[in-house]
C-alpha positions, -999 to +999 in steps of 0.1 A: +000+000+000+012+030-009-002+067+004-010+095-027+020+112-025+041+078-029+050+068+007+050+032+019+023+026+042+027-011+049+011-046+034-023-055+031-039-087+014-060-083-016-094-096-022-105-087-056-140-104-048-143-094-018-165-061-001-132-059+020-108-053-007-077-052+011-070-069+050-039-053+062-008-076+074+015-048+083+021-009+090+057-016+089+065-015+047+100-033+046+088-063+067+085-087+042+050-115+040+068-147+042+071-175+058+089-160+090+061-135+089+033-160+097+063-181+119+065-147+141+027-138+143+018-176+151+042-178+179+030-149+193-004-160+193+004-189+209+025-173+236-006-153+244-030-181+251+001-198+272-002-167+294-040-159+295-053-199+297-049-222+323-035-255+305-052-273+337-090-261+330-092-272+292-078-289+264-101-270+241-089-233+230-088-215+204-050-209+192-054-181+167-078-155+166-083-139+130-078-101+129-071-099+167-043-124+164-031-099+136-038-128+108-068-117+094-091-147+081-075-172+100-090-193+125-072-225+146-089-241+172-074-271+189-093-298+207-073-321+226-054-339+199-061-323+168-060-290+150-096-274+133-084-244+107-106-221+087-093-202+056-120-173+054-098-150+031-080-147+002-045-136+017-041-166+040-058-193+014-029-182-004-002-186+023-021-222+032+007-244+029+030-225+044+005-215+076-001-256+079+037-263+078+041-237+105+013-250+126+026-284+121+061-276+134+048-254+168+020-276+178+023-312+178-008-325+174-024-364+156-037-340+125-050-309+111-091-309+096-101-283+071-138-267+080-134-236+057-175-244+049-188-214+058-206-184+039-178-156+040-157-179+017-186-169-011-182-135+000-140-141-009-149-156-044-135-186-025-149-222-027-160-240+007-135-268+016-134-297+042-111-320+049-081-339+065-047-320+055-025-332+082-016-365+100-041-390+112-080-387+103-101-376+126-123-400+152-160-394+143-158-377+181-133-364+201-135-360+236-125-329+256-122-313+289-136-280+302-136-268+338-137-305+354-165-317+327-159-339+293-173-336+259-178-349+232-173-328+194-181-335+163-157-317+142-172-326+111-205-320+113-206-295+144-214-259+143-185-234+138-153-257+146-178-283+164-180-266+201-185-232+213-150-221+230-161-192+232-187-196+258-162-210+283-164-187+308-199-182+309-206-214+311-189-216+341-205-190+355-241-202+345-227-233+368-218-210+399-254-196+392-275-232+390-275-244+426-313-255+435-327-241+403-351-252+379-333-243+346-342-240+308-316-239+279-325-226+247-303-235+217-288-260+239-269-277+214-250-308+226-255-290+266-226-269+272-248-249+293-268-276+303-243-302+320-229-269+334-260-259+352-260-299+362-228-299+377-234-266+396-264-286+416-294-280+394-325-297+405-340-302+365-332-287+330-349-286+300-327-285+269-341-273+237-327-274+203-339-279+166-311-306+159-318-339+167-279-348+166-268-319+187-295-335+213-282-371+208-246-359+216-259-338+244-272-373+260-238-390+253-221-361+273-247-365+302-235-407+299-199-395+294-198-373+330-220-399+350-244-372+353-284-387+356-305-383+329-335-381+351-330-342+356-332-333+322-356-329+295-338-327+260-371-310+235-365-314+203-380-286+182-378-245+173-374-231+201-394-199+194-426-218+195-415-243+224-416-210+243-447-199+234-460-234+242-445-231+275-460-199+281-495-207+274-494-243+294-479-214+327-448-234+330-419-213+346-382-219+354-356-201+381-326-199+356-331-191+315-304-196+293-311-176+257-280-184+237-287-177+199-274-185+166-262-152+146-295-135+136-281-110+116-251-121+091-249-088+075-258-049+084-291-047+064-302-077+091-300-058+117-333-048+123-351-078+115-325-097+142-334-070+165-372-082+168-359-115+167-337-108+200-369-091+218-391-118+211-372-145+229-361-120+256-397-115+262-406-148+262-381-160+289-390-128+307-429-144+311-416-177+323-392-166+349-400-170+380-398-138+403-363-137+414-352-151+388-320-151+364-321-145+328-287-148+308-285-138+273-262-138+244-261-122+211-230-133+189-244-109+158-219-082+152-242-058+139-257-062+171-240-039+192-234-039+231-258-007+236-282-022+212-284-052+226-290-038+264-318-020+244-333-047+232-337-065+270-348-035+284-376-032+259-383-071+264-391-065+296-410-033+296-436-057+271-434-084+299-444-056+326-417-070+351-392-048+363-352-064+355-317-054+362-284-060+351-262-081+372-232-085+352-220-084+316-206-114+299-181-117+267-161-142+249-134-159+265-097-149+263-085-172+238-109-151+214-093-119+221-105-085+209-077-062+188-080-024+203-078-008+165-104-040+159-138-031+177-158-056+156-138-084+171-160-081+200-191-101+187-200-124+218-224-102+242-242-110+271-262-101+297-269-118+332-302-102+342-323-105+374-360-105+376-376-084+402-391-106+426-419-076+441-446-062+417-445-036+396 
């Protein structure tokens, strides 16, 4: 890149098909993009996450972090024994080979699995890819270990890398939170949240999801950590109209979990995710209990922090309950969030408390 009067302004990564024409590598225009580049920027990622994670609470983390990590379009998650990279963007689909050599010579790991299937690669002009390119294939599952609890991940067929890393720390606090409570967990998935809110003393939890598999899993992990089916209720089904079903039959719970897919992919979604957002926060609203604990994610960027608080607080003005904000939750550390990157902070959430008097 180069300024109008002719200066050097640094390196950036080209994307003719992109929106995003140009991701930048480097301020510095006489560092050169080569292999000791990405060798330098990798083993400073890593180095982070050896700092800010605690090797003894997981085996699960995300290793490199995109624009954050100063690599823009390049994830690497690692669960247990293997590595899960996606390629989102031109520049580092085009250092690929070099990236994987690097990765394979810092992190020993059984293998590396491709899961570059994802929309944005469209957006690149790119073509979605899967696959084994490293060392052994993959189990069909592979077991890890979170804050004293196992499960399993299907890296193939899972959503984003096949588990939610990015929810660590809140689901440990939705554990700390669980004691004696009836809970429900929307967009359970295979129960992060839900053997969480088990393991923190939980006296029953409904689980709902609209994947049958994520469900199936989700009983495996209950088998897998001894923990008794009997307390929970996996519901298959949207859960949109599960809560409406539970509203009208007057069931209510101590402890909602609201925990979203994206709603809105791009800006011109916003608005329509944004009535989306209400109507399930206004929903849990009406089946909490008084007293109790709503906590609530959005993981749209569009979706900003303010916007988002917004949308609660409007939820439950329509509910006619009175709520306040206990404590603000955000992605774990191992997805950190670039200063000169604001939009790296996509994971919000709210823990919100019910007013137990009347209005």
């Amino acid at each position: 890149m180069i300024s109008s009067r002719g200066d050097g302004l640094g390196f950036a990564a080209y994307s003719p098909d992109s929106q995003i024409r140009a991701r930048l590598w480097t301020w510095d225009d006489k560092e050169a993009i080569d292999r000791t580049f990405f060798l330098h920027r990798i083993t400073r990622a890593l180095a982070f996450r050896q700092a800010f994670i605690n090797p003894q609470s997981t085996n699960a983390i995300r290793l490199i972090h995109g624009e954050s990590d100063l690599i823009p379009g390049l994830i690497v998650d690692r669960y247990a024994d293997w590595l899960v990279v996606q390629f989102l963007a031109s520049g580092v689909e085009r250092w690929k080979e070099e990236i994987l050599d690097i990765l394979s010579e810092l992190v020993p790991v059984r293998g590396i699995y491709e899961r570059s299937d994802v929309e944005v690669r469209k957006l690149e002009g790119l073509p979605e890819r899967t696959g084994l390119l490293r060392g052994q294939d993959m189990p069909d599952r592979i077991q890890i270990e979170e804050n004293g609890l196992s499960f399993w991940v299907d890296v193939r067929a899972g959503q984003k890398t096949g588990f939610f890393l990015d929810q660590r720390d809140n689901r440990l606090r939705v554990r700390q939170l669980s004691k004696d409570k009836d809970v429900l967990d929307c967009f359970s998935y295979t129960g992060g949240f839900s053997l969480s809110a088990l393991a923190g003393g939980a006296d029953s939890v409904v689980a709902v999801d609209a994947s049958p598999d994520a469900l199936s899993i989700l009983r495996d992990n209950l088998q897998l950590n001894q923990l008794s089916s009997g307390h929970v209720q996996c519901v298959q089904g949207n859960v949109f109209q599960i809560l409406r079903q539970y509203r009208d039959a007057a069931r209510d719970f101590d402890l909602i979990v609201l925990d979203p897919p994206k709603f809105a992919v791009t800006a011109s979604q916003v608005e329509k995710a944004a009535r989306g957002y209400k109507d399930i926060n206004l929903l849990a609203f009406k089946l909490l209990r008084p007293g109790g604990i709503l906590v609530t994610f959005s993981c749209s960027g569009g979706i900003t922090p303010e916007l988002f608080q917004k949308i609660v607080a409007d939820a439950a003005l329509d509910a006619e309950c009175d709520a306040r904000i206990v404590m603000r939750l955000f992605q774990a550390a191992d997805h950190p969030v670039g200063v000169n990157f604001p939009e790296g902070a996509y994971l919000k959430g709210l823990i919100v408390n019910k007013e137990s008097g009347d209005r």
